[in-house]
Chimera marker file (.cmm) of the C-alpha trace (Angstrom):
<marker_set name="trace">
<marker id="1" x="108.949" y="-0.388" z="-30.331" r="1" g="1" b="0" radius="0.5"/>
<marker id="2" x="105.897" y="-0.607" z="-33.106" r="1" g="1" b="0" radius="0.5"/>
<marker id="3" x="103.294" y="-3.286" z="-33.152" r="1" g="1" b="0" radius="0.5"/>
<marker id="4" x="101.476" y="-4.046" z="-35.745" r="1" g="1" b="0" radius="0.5"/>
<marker id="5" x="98.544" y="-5.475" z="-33.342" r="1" g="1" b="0" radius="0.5"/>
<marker id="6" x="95.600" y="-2.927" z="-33.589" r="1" g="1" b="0" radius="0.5"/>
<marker id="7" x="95.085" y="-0.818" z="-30.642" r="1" g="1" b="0" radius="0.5"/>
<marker id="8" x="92.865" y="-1.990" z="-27.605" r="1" g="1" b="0" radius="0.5"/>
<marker id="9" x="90.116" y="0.965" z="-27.969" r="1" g="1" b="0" radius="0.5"/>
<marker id="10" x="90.080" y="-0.276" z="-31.893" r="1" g="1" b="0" radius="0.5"/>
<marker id="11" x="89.762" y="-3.815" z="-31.407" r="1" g="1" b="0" radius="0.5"/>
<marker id="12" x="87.019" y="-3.489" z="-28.240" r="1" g="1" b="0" radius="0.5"/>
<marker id="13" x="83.465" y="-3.574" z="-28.934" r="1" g="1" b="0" radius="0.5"/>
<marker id="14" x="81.798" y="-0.172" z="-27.411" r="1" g="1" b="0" radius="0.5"/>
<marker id="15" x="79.942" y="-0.466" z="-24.431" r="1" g="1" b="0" radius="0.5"/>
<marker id="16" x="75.886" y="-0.531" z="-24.435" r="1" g="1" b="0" radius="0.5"/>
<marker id="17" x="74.211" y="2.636" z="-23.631" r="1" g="1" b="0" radius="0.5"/>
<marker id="18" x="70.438" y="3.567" z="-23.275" r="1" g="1" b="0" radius="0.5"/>
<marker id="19" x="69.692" y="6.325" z="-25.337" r="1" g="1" b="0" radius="0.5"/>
<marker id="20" x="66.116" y="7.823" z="-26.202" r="1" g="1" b="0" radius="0.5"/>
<marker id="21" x="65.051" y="7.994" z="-29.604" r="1" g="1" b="0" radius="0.5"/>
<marker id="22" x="62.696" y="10.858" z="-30.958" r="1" g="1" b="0" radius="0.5"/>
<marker id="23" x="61.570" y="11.326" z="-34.706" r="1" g="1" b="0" radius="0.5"/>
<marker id="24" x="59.819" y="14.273" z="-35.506" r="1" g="1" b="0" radius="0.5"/>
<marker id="25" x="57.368" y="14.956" z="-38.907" r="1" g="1" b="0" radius="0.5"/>
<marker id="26" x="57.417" y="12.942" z="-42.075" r="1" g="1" b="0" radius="0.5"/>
<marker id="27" x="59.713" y="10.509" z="-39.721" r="1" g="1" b="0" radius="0.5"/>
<marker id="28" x="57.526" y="10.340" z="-36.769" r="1" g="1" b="0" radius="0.5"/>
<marker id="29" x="54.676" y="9.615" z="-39.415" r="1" g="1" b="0" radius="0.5"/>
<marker id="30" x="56.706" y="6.901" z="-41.364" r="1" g="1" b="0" radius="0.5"/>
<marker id="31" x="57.846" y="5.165" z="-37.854" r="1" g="1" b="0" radius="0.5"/>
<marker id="32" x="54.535" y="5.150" z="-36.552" r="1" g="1" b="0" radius="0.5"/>
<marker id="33" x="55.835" y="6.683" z="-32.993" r="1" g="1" b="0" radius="0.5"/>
<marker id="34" x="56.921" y="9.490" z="-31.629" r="1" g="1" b="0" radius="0.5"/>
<marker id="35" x="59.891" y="8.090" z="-29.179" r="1" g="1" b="0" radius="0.5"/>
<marker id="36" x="61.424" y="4.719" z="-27.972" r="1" g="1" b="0" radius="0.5"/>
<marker id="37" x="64.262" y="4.024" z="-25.438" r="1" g="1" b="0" radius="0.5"/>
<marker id="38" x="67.059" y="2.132" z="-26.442" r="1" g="1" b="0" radius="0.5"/>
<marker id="39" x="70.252" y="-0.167" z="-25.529" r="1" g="1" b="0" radius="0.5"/>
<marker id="40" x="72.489" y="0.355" z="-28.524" r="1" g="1" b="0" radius="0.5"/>
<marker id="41" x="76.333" y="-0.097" z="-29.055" r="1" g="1" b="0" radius="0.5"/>
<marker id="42" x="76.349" y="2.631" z="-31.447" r="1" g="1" b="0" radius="0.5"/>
<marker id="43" x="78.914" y="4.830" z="-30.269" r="1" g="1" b="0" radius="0.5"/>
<marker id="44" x="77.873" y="8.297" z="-32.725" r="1" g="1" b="0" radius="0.5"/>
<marker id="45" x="74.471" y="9.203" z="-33.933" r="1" g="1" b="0" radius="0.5"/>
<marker id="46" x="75.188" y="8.549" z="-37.264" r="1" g="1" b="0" radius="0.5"/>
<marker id="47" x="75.889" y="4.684" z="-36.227" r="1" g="1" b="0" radius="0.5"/>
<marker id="48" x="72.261" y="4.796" z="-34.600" r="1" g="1" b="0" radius="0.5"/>
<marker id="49" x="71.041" y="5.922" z="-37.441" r="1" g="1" b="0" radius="0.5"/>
<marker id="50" x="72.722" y="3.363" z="-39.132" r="1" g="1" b="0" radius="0.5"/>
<marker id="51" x="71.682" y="0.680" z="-36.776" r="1" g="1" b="0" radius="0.5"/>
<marker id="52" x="68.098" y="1.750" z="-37.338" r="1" g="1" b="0" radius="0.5"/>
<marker id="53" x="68.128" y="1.579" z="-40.763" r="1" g="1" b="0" radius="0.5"/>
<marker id="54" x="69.222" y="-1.702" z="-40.524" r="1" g="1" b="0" radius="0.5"/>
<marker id="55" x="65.836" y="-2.210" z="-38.888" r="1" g="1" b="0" radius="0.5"/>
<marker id="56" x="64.359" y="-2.260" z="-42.330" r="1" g="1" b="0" radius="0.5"/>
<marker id="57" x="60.930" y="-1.037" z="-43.556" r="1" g="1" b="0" radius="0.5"/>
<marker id="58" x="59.721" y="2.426" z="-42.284" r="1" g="1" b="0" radius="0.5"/>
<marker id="59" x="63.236" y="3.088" z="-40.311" r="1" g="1" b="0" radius="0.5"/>
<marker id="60" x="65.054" y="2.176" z="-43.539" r="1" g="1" b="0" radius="0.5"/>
<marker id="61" x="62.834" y="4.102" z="-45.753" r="1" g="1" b="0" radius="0.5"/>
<marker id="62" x="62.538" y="7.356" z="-43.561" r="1" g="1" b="0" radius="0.5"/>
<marker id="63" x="66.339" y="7.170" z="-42.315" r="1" g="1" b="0" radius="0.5"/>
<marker id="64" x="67.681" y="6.318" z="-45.688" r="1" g="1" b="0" radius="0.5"/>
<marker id="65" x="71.109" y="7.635" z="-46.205" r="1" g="1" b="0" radius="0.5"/>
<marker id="66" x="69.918" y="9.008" z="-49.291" r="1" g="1" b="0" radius="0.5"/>
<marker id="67" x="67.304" y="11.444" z="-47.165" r="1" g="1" b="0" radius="0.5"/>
<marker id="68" x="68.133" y="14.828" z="-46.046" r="1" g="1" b="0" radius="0.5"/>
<marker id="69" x="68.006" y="14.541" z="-42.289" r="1" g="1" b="0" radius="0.5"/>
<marker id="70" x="68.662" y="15.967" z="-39.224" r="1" g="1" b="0" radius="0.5"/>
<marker id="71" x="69.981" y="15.221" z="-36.458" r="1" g="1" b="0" radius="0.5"/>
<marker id="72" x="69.791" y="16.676" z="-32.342" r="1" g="1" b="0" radius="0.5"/>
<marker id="73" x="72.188" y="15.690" z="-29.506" r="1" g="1" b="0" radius="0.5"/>
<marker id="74" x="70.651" y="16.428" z="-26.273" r="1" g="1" b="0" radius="0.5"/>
<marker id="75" x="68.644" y="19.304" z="-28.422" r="1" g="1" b="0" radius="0.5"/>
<marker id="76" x="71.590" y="20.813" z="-29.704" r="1" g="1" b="0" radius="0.5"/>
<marker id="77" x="71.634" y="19.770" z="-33.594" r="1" g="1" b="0" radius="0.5"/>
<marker id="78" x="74.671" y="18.102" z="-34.474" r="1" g="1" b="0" radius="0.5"/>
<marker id="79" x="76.905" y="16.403" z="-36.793" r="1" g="1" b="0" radius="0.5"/>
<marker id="80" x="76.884" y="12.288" z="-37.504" r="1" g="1" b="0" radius="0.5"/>
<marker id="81" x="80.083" y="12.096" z="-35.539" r="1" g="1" b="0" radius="0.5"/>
<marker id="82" x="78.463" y="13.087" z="-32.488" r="1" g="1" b="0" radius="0.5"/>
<marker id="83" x="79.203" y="10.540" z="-29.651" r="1" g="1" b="0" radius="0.5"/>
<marker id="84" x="76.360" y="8.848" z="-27.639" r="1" g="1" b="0" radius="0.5"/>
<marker id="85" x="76.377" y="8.560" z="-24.055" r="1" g="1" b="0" radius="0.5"/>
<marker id="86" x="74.459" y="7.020" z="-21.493" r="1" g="1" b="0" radius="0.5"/>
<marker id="87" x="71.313" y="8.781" z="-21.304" r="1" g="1" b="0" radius="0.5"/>
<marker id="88" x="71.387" y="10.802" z="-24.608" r="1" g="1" b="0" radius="0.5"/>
<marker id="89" x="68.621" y="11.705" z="-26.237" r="1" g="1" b="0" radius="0.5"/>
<marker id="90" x="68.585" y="11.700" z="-29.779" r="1" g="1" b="0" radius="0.5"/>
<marker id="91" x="66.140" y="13.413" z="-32.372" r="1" g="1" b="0" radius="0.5"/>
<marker id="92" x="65.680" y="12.764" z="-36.210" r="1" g="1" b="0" radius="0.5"/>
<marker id="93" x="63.966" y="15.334" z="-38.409" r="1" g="1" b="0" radius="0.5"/>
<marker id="94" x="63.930" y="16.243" z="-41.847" r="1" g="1" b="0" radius="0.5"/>
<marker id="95" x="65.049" y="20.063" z="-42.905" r="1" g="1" b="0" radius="0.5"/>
<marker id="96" x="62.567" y="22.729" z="-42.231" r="1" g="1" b="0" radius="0.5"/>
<marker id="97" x="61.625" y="25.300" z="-44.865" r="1" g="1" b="0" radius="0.5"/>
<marker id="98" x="60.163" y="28.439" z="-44.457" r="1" g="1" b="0" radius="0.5"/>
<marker id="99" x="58.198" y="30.615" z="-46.729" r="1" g="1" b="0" radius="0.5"/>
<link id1="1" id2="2" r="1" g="1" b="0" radius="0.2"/>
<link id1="2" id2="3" r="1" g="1" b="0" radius="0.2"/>
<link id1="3" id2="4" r="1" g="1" b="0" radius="0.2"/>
<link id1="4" id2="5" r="1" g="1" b="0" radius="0.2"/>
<link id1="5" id2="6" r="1" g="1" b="0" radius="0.2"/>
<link id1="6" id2="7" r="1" g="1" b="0" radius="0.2"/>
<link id1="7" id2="8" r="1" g="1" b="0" radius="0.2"/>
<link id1="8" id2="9" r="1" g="1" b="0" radius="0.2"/>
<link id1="9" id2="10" r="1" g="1" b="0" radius="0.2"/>
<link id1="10" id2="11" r="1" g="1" b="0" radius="0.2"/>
<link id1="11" id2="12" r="1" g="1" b="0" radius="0.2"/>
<link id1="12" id2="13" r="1" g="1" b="0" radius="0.2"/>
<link id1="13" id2="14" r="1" g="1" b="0" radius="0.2"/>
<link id1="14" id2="15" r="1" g="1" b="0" radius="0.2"/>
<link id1="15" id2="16" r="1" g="1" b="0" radius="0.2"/>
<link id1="16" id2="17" r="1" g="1" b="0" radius="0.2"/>
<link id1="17" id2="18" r="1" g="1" b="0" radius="0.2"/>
<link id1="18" id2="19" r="1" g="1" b="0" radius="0.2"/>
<link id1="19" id2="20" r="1" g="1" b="0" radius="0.2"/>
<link id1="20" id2="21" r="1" g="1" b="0" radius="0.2"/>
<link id1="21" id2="22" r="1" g="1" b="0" radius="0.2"/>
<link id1="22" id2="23" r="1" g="1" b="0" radius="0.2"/>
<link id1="23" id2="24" r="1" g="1" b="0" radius="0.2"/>
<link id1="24" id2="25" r="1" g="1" b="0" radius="0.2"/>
<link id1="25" id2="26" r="1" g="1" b="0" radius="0.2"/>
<link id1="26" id2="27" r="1" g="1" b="0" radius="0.2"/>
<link id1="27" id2="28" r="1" g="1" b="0" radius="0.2"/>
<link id1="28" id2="29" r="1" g="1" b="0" radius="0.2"/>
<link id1="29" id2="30" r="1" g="1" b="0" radius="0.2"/>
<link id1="30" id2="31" r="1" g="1" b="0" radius="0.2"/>
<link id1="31" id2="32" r="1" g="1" b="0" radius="0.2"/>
<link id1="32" id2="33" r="1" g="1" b="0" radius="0.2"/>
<link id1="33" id2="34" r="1" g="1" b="0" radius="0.2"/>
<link id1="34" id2="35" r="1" g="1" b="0" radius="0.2"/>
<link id1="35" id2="36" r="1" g="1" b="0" radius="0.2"/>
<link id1="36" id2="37" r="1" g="1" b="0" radius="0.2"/>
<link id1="37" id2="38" r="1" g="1" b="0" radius="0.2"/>
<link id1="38" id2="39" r="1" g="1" b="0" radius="0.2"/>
<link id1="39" id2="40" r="1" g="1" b="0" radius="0.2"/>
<link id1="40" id2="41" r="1" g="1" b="0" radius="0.2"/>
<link id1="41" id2="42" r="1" g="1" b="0" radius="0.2"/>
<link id1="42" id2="43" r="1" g="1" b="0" radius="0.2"/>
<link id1="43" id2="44" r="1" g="1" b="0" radius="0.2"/>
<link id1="44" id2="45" r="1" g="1" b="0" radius="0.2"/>
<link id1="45" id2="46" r="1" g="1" b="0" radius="0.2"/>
<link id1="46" id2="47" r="1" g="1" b="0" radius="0.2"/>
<link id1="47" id2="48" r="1" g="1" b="0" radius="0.2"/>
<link id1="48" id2="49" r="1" g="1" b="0" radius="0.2"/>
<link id1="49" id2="50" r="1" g="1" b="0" radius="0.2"/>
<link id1="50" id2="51" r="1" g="1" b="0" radius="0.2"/>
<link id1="51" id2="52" r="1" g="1" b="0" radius="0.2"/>
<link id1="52" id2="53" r="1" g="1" b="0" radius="0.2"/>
<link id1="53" id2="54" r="1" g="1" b="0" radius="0.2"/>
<link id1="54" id2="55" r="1" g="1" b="0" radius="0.2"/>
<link id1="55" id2="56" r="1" g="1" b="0" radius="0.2"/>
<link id1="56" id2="57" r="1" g="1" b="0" radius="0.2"/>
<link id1="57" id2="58" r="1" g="1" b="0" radius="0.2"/>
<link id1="58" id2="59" r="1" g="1" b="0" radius="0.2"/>
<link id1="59" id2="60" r="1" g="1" b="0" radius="0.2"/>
<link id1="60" id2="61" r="1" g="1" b="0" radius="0.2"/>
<link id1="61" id2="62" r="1" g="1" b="0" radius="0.2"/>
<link id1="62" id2="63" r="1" g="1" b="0" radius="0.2"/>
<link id1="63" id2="64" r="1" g="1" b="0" radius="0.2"/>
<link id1="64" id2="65" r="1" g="1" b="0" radius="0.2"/>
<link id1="65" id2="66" r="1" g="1" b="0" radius="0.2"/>
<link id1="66" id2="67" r="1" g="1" b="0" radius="0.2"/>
<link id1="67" id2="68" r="1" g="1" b="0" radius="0.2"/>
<link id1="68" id2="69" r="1" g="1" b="0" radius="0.2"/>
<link id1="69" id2="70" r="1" g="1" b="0" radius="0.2"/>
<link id1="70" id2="71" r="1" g="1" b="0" radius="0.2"/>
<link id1="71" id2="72" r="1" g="1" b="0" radius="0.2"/>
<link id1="72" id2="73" r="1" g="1" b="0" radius="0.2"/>
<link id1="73" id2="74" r="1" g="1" b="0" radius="0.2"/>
<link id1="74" id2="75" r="1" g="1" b="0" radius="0.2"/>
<link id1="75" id2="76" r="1" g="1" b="0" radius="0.2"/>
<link id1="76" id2="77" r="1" g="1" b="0" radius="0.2"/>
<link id1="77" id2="78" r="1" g="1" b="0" radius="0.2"/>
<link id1="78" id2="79" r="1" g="1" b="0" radius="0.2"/>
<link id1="79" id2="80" r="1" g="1" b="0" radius="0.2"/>
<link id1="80" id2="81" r="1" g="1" b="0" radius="0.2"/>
<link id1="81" id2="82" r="1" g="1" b="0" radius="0.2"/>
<link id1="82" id2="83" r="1" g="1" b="0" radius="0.2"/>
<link id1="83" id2="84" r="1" g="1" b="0" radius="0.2"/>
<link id1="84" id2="85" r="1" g="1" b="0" radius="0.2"/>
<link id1="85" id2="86" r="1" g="1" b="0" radius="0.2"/>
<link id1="86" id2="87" r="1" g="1" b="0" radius="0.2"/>
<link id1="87" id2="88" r="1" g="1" b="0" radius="0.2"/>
<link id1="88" id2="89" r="1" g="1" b="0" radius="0.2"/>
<link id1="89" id2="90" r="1" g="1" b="0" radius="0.2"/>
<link id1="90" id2="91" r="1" g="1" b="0" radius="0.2"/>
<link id1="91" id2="92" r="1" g="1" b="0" radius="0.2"/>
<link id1="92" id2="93" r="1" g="1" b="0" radius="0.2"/>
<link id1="93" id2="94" r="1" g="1" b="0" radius="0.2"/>
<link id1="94" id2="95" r="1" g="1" b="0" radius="0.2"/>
<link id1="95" id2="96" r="1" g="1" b="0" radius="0.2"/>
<link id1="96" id2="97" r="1" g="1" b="0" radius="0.2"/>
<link id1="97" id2="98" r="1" g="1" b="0" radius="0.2"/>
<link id1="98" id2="99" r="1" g="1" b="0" radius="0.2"/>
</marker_set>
């Protein structure tokens, strides 16, 4: 039998989780801090970064989905899909160059 009710993991918000924040460089410079601590629903880094771009001003600005950024789970750089968890820590930086 077929429902056309959306699933119950679709329709249910996603729990809160405190996650720490970290923005390196030109971010770090733009945000004004190094680090916060957050309770966010976002449930993958790239909907934190999202959500903090929705902050407006410097967050916007530095975050910008235009931006080259990068992003760390836990210090292991990953992809936007990446899903938080309680505790995570998650870094922002732009690309580094060498020479």
């Amino acid at each position: 039998m077929t429902s056309d009710a959306p699933s119950q993991s679709a329709s249910r918000p996603s729990a809160a989780v405190t996650v720490t924040v970290r923005y390196f460089a030109s971010i770090r410079e733009a945000v004004g801090q190094s680090g916060e601590t957050l309770s966010t629903q976002a449930p993958t880094a790239g909907a934190l970064r999202d959500a903090l771009i929705a902050r407006g001003g410097p967050w916007a600005e530095s975050l910008a989905r235009g931006r080259a950024v990068r992003t760390a789970l836990d210090q292991v750089l990953c992809g936007e899909e990446a899903a938080l968890s309680e505790g995570s820590e998650v870094a922002f930086f732009p690309p580094v160059t060498g020479g």
